[in-house]
TORKOL-4160 file (C-alpha; in steps of 0.2 Angstrom, whole numbers, padded with zeros to 4 digits, m for minus):
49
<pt num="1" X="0823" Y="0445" Z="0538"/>
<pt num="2" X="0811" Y="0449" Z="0526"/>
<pt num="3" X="0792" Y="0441" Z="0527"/>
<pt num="4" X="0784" Y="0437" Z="0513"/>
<pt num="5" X="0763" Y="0439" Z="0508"/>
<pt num="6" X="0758" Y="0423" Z="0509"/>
<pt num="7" X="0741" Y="0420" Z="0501"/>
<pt num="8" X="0731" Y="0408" Z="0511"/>
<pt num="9" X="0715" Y="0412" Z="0505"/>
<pt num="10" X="0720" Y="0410" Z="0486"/>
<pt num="11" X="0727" Y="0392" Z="0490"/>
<pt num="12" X="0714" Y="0386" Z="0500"/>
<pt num="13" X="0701" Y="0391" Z="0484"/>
<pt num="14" X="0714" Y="0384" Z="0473"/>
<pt num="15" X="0712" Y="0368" Z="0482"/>
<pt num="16" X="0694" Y="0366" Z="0480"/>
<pt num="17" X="0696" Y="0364" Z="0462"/>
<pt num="18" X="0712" Y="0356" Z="0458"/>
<pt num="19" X="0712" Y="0340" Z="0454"/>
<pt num="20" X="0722" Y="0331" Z="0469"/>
<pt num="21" X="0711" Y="0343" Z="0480"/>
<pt num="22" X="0719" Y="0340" Z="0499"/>
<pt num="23" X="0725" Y="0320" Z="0492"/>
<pt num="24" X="0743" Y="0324" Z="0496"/>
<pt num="25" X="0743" Y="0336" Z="0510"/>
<pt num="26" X="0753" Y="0329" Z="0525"/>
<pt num="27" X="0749" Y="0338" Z="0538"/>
<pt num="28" X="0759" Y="0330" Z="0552"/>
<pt num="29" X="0773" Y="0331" Z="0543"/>
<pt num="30" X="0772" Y="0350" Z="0546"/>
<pt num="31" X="0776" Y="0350" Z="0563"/>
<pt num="32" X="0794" Y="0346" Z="0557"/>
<pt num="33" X="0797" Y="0361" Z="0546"/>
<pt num="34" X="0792" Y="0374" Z="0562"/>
<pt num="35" X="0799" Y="0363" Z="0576"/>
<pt num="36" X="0811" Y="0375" Z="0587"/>
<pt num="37" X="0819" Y="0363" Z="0594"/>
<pt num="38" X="0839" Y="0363" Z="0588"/>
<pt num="39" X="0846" Y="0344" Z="0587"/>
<pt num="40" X="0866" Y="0338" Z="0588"/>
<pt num="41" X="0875" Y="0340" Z="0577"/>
<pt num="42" X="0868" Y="0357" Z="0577"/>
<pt num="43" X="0871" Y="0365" Z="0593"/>
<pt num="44" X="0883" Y="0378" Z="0594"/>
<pt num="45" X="0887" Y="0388" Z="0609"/>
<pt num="46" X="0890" Y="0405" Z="0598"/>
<pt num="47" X="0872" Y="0402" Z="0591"/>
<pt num="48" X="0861" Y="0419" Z="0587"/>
<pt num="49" X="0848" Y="0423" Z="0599"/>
């Protein structure tokens, strides 16, 4: 797995001065995208560890 350089910094300035500033941000919905938890139909016995 490769990480990427993800620039924080740049986005939070960029989000200053853009138009929509933070008006769409959904930050409870983030919780979803880095939940761990593995839900049927998604179990697998042979899953990597």
């Amino acid at each position: 797995m490769r990480l990427a350089d993800f620039p924080i910094d740049d986005i939070r300035e960029y989000r200053k001065k853009e138009v929509h500033a933070n008006a769409f941000r959904r930050p409870e919905k983030y919780r979803l995208l880095t939940d761990l938890a593995v839900n049927e139909p998604f179990i697998r016995k042979e899953k990597r560890k």
